[in-house]
Jmol script that loads the backbone (N, CA, C; Angstrom):
load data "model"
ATOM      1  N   UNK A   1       0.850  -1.161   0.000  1.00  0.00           N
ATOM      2  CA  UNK A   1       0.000   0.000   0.000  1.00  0.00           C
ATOM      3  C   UNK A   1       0.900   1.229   0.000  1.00  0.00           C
ATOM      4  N   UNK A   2       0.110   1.993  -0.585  1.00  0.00           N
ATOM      5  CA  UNK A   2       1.603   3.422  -0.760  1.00  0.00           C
ATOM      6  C   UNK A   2       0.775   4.888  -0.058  1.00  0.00           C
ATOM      7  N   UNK A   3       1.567   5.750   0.490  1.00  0.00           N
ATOM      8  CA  UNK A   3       0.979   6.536   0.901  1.00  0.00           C
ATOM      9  C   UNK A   3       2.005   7.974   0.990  1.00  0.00           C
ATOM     10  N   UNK A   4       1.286   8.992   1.236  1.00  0.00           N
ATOM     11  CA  UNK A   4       2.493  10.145   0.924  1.00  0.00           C
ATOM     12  C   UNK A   4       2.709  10.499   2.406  1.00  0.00           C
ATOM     13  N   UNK A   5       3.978  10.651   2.731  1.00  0.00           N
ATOM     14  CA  UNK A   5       4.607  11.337   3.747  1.00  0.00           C
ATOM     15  C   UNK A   5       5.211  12.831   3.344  1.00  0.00           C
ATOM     16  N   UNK A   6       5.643  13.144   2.584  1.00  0.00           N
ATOM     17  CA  UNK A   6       5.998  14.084   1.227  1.00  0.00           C
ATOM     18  C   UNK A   6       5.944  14.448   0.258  1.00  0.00           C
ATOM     19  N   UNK A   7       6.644  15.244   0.082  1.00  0.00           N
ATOM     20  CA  UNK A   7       6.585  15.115  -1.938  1.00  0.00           C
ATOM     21  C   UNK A   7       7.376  14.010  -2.319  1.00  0.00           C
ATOM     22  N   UNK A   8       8.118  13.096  -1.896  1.00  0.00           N
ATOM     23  CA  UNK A   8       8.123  11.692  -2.353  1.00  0.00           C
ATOM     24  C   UNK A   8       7.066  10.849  -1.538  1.00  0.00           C
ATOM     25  N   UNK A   9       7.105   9.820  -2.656  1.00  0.00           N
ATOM     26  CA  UNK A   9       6.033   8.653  -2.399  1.00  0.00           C
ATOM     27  C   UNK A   9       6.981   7.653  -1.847  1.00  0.00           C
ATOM     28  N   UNK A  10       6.600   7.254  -0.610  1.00  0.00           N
ATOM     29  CA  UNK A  10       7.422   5.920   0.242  1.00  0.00           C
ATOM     30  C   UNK A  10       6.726   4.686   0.047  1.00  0.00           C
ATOM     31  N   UNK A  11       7.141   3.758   0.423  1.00  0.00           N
ATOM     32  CA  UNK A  11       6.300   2.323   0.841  1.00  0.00           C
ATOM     33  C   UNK A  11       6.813   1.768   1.833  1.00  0.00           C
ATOM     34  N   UNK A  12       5.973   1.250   2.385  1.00  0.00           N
ATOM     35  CA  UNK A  12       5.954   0.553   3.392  1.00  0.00           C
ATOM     36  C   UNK A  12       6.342  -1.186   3.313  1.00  0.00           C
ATOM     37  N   UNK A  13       7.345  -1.369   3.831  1.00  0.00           N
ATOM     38  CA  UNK A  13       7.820  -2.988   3.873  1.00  0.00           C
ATOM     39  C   UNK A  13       7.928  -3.291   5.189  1.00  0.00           C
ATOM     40  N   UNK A  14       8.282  -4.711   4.680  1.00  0.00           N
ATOM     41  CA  UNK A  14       8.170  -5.448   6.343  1.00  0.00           C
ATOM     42  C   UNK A  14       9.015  -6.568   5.643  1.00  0.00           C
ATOM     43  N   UNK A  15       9.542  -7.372   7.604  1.00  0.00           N
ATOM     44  CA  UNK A  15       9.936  -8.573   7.302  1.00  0.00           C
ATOM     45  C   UNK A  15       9.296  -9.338   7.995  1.00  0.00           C
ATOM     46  N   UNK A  16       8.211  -9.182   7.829  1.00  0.00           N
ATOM     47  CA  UNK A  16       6.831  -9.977   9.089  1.00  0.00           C
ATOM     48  C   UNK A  16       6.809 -11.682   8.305  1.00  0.00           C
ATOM     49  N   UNK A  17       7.519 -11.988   7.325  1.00  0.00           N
ATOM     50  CA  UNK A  17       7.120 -13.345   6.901  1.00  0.00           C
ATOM     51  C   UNK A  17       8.654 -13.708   7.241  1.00  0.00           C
ATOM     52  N   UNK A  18       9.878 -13.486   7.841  1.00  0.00           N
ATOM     53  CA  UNK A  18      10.794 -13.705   8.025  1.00  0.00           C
ATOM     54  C   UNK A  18      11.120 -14.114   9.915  1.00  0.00           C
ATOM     55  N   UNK A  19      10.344 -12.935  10.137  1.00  0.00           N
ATOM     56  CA  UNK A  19      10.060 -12.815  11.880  1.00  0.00           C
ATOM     57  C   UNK A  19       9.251 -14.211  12.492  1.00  0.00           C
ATOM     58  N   UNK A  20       8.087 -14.185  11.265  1.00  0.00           N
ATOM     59  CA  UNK A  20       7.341 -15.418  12.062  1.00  0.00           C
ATOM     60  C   UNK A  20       8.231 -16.945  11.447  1.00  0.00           C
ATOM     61  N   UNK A  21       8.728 -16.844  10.092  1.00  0.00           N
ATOM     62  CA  UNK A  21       9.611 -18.183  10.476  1.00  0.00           C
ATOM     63  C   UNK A  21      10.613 -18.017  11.353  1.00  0.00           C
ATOM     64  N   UNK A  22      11.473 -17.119  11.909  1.00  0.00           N
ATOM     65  CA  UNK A  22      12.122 -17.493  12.979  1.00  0.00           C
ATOM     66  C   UNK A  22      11.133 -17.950  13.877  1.00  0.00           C
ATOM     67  N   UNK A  23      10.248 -17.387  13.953  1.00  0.00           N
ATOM     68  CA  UNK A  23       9.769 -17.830  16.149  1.00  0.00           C
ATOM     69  C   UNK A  23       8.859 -18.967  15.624  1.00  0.00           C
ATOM     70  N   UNK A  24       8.588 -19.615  14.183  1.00  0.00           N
ATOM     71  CA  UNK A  24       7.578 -20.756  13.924  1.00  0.00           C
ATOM     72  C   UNK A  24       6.405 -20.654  14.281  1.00  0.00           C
ATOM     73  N   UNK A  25       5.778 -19.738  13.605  1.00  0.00           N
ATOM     74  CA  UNK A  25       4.361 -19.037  14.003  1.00  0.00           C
ATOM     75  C   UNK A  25       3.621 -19.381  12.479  1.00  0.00           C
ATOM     76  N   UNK A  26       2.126 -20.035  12.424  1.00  0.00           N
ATOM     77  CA  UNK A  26       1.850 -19.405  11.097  1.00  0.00           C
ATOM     78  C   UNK A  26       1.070 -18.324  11.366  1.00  0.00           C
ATOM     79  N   UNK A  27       0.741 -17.458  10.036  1.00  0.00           N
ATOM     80  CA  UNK A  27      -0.449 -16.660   9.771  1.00  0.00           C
ATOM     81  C   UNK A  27      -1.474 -16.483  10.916  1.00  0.00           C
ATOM     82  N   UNK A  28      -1.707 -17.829  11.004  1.00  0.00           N
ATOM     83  CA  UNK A  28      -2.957 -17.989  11.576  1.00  0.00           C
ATOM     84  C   UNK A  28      -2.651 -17.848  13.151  1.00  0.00           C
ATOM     85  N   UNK A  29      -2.120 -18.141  13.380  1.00  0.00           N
ATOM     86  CA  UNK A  29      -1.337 -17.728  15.127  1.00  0.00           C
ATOM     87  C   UNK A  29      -1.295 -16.446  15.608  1.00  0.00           C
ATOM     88  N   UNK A  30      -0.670 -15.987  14.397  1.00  0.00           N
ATOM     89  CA  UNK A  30      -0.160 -14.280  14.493  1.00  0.00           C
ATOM     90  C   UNK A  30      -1.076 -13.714  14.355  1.00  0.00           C
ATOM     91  N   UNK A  31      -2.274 -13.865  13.662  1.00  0.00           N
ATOM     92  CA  UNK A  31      -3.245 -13.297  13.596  1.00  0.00           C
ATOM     93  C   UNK A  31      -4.240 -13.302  15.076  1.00  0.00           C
ATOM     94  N   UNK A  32      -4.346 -14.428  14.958  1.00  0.00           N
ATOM     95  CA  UNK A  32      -5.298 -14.975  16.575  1.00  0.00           C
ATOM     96  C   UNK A  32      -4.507 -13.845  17.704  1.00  0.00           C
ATOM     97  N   UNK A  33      -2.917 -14.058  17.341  1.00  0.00           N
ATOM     98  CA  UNK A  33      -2.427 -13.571  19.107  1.00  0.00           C
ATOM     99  C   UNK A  33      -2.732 -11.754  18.699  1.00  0.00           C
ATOM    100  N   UNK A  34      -2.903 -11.143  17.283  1.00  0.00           N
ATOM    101  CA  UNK A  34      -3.024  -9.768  17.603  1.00  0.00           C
ATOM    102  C   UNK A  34      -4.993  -9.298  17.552  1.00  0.00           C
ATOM    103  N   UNK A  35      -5.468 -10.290  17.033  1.00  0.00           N
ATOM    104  CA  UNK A  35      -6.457  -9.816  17.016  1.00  0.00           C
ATOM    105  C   UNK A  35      -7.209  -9.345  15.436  1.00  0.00           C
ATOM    106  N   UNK A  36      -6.575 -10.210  14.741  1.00  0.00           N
ATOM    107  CA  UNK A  36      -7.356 -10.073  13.290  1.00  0.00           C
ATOM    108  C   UNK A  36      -7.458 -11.018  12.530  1.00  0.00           C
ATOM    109  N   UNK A  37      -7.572 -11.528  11.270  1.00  0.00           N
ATOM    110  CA  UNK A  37      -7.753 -12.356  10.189  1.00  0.00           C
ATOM    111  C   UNK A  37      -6.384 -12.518   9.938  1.00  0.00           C
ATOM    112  N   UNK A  38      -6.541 -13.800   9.424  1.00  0.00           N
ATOM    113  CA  UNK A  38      -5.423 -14.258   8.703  1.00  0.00           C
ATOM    114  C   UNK A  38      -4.988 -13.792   7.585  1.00  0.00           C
ATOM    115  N   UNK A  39      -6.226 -13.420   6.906  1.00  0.00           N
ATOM    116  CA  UNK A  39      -6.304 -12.578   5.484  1.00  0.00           C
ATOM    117  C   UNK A  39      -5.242 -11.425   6.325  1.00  0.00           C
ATOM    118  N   UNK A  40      -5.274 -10.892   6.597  1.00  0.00           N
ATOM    119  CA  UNK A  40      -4.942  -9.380   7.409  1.00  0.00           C
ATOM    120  C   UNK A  40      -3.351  -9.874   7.360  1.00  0.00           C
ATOM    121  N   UNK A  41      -3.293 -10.936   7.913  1.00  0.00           N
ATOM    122  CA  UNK A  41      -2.038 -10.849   8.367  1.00  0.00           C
ATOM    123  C   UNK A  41      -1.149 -10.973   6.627  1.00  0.00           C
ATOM    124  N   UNK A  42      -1.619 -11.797   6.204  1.00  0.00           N
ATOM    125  CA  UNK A  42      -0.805 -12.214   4.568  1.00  0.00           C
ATOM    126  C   UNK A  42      -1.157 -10.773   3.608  1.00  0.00           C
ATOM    127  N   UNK A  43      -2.076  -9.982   3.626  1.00  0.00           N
ATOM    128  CA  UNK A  43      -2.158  -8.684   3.439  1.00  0.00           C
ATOM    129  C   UNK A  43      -0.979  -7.573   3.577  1.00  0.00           C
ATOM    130  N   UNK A  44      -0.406  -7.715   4.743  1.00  0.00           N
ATOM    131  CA  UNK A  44       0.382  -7.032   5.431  1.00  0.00           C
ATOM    132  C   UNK A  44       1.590  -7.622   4.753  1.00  0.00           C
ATOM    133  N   UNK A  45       1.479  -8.749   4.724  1.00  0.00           N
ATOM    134  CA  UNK A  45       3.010  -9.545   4.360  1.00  0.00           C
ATOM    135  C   UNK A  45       2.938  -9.345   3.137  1.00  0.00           C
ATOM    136  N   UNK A  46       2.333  -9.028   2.077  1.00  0.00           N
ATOM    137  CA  UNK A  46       2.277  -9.423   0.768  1.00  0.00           C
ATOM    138  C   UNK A  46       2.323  -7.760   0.292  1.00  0.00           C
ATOM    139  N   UNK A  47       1.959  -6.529   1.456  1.00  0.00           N
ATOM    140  CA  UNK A  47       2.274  -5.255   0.699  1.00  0.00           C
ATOM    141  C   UNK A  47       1.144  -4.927   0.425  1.00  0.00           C
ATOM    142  N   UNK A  48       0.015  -4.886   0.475  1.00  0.00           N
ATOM    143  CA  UNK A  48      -1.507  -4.818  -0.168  1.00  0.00           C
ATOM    144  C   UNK A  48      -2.299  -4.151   1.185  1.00  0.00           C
ATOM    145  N   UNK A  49      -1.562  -3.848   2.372  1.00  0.00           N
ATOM    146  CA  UNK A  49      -2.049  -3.403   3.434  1.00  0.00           C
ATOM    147  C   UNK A  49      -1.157  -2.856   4.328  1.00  0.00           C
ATOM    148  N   UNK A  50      -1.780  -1.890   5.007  1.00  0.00           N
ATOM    149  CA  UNK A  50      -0.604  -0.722   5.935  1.00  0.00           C
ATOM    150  C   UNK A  50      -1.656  -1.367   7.303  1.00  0.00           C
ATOM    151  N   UNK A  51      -0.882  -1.579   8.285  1.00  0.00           N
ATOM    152  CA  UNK A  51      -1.395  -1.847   9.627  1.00  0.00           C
ATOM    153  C   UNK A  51      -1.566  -0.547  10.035  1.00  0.00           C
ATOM    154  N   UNK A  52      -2.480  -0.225  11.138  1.00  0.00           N
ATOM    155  CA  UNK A  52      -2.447   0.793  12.065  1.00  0.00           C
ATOM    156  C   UNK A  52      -1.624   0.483  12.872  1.00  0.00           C
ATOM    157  N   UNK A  53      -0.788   1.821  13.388  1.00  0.00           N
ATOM    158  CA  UNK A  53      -0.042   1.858  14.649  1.00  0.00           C
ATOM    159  C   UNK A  53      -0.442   1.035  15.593  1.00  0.00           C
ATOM    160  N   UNK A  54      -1.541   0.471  16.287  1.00  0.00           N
ATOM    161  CA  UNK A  54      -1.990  -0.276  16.971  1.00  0.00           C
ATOM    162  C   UNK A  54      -1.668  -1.284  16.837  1.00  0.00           C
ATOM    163  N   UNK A  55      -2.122  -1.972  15.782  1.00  0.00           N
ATOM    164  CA  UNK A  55      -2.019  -2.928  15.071  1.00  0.00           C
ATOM    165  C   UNK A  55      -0.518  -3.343  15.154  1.00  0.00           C
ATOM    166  N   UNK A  56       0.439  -2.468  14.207  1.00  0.00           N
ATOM    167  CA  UNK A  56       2.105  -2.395  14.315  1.00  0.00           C
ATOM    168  C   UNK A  56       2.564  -2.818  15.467  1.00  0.00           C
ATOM    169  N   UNK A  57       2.049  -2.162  16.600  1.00  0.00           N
ATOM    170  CA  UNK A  57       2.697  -2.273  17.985  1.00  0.00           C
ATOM    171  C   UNK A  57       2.239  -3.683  18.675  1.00  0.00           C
ATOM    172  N   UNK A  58       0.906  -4.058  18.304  1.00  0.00           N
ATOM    173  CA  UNK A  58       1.127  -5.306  18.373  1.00  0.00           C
ATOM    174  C   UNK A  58       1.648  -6.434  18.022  1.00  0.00           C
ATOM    175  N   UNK A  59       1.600  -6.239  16.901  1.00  0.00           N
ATOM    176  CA  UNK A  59       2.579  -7.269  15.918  1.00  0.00           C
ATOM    177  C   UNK A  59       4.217  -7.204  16.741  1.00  0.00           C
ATOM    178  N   UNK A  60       5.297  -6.055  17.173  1.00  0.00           N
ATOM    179  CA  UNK A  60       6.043  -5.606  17.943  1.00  0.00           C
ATOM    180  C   UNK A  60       6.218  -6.215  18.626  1.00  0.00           C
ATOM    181  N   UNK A  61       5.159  -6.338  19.449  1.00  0.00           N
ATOM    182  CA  UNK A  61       5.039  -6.577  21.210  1.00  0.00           C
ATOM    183  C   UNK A  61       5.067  -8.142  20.793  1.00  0.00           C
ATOM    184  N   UNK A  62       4.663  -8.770  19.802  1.00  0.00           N
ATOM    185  CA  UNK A  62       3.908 -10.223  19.699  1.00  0.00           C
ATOM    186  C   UNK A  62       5.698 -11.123  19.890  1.00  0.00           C
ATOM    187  N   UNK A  63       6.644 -10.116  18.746  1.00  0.00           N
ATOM    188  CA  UNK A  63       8.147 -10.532  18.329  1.00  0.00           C
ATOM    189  C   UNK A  63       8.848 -10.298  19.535  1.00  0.00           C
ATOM    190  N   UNK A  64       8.525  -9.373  20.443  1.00  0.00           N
ATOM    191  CA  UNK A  64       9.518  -8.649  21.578  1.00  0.00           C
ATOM    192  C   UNK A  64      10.701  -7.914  20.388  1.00  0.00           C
ATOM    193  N   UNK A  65       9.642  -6.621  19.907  1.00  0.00           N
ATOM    194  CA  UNK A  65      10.743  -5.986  18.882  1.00  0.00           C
ATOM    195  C   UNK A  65      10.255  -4.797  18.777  1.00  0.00           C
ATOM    196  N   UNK A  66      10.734  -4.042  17.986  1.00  0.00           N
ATOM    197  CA  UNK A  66      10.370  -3.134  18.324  1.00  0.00           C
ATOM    198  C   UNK A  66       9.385  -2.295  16.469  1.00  0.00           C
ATOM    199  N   UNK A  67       8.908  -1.558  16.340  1.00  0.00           N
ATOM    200  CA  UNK A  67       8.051  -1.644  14.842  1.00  0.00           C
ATOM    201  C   UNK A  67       8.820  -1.343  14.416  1.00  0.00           C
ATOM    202  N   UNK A  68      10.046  -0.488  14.113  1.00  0.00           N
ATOM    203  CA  UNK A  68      10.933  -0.249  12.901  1.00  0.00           C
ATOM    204  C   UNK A  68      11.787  -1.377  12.864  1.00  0.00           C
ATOM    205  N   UNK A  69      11.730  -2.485  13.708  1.00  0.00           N
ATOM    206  CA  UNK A  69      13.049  -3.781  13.242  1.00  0.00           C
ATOM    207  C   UNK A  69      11.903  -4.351  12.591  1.00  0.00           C
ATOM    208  N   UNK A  70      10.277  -4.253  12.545  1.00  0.00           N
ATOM    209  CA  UNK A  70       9.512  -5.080  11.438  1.00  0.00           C
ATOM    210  C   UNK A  70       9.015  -4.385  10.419  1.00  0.00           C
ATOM    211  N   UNK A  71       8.721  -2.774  10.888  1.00  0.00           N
ATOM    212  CA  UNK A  71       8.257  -2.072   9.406  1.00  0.00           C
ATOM    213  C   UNK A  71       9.328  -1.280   8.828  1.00  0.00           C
ATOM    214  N   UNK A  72       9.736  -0.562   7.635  1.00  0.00           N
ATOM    215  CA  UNK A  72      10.354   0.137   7.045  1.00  0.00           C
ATOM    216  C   UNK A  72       9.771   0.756   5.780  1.00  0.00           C
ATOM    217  N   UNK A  73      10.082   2.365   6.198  1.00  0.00           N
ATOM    218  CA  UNK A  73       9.875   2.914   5.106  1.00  0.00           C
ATOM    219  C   UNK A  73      11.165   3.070   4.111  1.00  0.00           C
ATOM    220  N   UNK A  74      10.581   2.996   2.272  1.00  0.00           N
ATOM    221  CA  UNK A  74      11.497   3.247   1.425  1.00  0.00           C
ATOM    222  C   UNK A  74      11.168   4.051   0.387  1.00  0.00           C
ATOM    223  N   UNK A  75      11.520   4.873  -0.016  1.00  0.00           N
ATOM    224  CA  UNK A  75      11.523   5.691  -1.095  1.00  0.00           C
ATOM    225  C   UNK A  75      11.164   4.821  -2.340  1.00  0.00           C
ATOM    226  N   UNK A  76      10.092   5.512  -2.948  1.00  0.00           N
ATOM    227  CA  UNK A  76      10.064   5.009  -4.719  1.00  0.00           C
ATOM    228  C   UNK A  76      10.383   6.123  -5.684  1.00  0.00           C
ATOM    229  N   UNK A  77      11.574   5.870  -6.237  1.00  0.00           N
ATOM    230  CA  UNK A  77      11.874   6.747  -7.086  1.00  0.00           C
ATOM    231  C   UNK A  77      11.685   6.780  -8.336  1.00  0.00           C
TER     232      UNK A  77
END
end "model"
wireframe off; spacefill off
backbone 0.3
color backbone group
């Protein structure tokens, strides 16, 4: 999902499908422990969806991490 912070256009990435194979979580776990769909969660992983801060911080709290070691913004140039 893309959104403007500026006069450049950023995107939003993640390594949320990297995080849960380390700790051996599926989808469906991660979803249950924050409180949404599974859809939601592969959404997020796949780029097709921006979490709310809420949301973020749970996902965070779920890794014991903190949201910028799972989200990142990048410039599209």
């Amino acid at each position: 999902m893309h959104f403007i912070l500026s006069e450049n256009q950023e995107l939003m990435k993640n390594n949320l499908t990297v995080e849960r194979a380390i700790k051996k979580v599926t989808q469906q776990q991660l979803a249950e422990a924050v409180g949404v769909s599974r859809q939601t969660i592969h959404a997020i992983e796949s780029g097709k969806y921006t979490p709310s801060t809420l949301l973020a911080l749970k996902i965070g709290r779920f890794f014991n991490k903190s949201v910028d070691d799972i989200f990142r913004l990048e410039e599209n140039e």
